[in-house]
N, C-alpha and C positions, 0 to 999 in steps of 0.2 A: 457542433452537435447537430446529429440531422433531426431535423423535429418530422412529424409524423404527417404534417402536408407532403413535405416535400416525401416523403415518404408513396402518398397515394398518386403524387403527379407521377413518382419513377415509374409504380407500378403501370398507369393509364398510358405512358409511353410506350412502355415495354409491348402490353396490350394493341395497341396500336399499330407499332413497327411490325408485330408481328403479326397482326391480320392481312396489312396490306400484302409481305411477303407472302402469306401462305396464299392468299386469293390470286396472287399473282406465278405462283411457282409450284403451291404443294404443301402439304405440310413434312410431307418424307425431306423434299428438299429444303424443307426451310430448318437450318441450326440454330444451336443457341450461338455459337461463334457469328452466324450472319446476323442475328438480331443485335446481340452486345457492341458488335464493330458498327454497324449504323446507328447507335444509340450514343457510343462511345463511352459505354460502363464498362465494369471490370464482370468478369465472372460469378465473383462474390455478391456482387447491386443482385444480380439477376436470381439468384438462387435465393438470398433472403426472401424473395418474393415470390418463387417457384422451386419446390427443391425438385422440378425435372420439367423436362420437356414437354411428359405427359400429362403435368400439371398446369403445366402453359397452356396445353391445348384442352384441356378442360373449363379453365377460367375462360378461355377465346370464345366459345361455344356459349356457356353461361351466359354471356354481356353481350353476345349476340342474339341470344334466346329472347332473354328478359327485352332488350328494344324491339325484338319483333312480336313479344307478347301484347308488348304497351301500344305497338303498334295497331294491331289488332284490335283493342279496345275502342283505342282514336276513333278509328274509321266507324264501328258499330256506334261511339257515342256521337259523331257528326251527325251518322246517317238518325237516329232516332232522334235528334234534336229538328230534324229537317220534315218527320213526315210522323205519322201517329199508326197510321194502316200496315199493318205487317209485310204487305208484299211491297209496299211502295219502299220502306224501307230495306229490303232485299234488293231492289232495283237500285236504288242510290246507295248502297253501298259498291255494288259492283260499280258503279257511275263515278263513285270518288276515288276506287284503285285506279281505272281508266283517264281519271283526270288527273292524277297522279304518278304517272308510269313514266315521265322520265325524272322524276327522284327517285323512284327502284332503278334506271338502271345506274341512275348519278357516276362520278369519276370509278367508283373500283372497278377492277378487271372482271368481277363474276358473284358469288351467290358462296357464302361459307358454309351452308349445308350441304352445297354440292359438289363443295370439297371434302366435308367430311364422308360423305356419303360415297365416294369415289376411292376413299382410301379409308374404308373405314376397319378393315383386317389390322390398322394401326393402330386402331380405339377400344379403350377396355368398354364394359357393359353400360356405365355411367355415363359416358362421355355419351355414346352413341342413344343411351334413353334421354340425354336432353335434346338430342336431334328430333326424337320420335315425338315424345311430348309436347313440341313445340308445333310442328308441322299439324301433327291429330288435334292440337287445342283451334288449329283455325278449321279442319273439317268438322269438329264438333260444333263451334259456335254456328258454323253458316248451314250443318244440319239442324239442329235445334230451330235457327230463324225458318228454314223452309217449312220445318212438322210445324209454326207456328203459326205461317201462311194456308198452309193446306188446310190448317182448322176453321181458317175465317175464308178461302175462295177456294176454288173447283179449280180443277186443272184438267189441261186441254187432252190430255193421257196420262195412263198407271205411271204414278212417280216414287222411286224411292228416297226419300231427304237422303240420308247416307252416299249412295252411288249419285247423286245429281251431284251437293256438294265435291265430291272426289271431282268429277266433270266437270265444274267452277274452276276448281285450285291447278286440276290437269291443265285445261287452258290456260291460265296464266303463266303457271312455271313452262310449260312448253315455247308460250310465247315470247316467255322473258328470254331462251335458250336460244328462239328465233332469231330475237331482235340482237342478241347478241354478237351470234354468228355471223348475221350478216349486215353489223353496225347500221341499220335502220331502227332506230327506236319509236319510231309509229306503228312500227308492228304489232307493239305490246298492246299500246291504246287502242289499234284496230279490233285484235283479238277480242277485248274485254268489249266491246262494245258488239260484236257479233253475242259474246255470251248473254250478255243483259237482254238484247230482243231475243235471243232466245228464250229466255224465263220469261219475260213480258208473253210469248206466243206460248208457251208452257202453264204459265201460271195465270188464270184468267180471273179478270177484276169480275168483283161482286156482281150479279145484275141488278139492275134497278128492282124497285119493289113493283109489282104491276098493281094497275090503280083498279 
């Protein structure tokens, strides 16, 4: 009798097999026949757990979503454990992706929103609004921190939190496609530490009180 661990391990396999595939090939290109043959289940394993393909790639997206949400959180709750001043904490967040940047590009081949996002004429409405919700949840959090900076410091020119944030996440995602391309991944690290002195020359500490 299959008990219902061994149950959630199938599914977390299945899940698995079939990220690396798609990140590596597609998701057009990746089958269920390619997933079940490198797992070495039957047809039947897979569907109790997916009754389609487009189910597969729905759950893929989900559990990728959710660790890049909690992701998100990580780094916002380091940075505010590290600094009390709003922009400081703005600064050390960009400072711990930066310091962090070769565990985003770690072993996989690539980026599974920019797979779905590249074939996404394959994705129903669902599928592609947990792409959008997840991406818009990190330009919303690091707009909100900048309108949160700009209440407590001046800034060195007219800023809009919304388009500056886009300008943060631009940088890195472009960076990460850099560094990829051309398998130097200090590119990424580089990148992010241009953008932080950039907000550091953007975003200007308090001035002293004059005596």
């Amino acid at each position: 009798m299959t008990t219902r661990t061994d149950g959630v391990a199938t599914r977390q396999r299945i899940l698995d097999v079939a990220q690396r595939l798609v990140l590596r090939q597609g998701f057009s290109a990746t089958t269920v026949d390619a997933v079940i043959g490198e797992l070495g289940i039957t047809k039947g394993a897979f569907f109790h757990h997916f009754g389609s393909k487009a189910d597969l790639g729905l759950a893929l997206v989900r559990r990728y979503a959710d660790r890049d949400i909690a992701d998100l959180h990580r780094y916002w709750a380091r940075a505010d454990d590290l600094a009390r001043d709003p922009r400081q904490r703005v600064l050390l967040f960009v400072g711990l992706l930066a310091e962090d940047a070769g565990s985003f590009l770690g072993d996989e081949p690539g980026c599974l929103y920019g797979s779905y996002v590249y074939e996404q004429q394959l994705f129903g409405p669902e599928t592609r609004a947990v792409v959008a919700e997840s991406v818009l949840a990190w330009r919303t959090a690091l707009a909100d921190r900048l309108r949160d900076v700009l209440g407590h410091h001046p800034a060195s020119l007219p800023v809009d939190p919304d388009s500056l944030a886009d300008t943060v996440l631009t940088a890195f995602e472009g960076a990460y496609v850099l560094s990829r391309a051309t398998g130097e991944p200090g590119i990424l690290r580089a990148q992010l530490g241009h953008v932080r002195s950039y907000l550091e020359l953007l975003l200007l500490p308090t001035p002293p009180p004059l005596d």
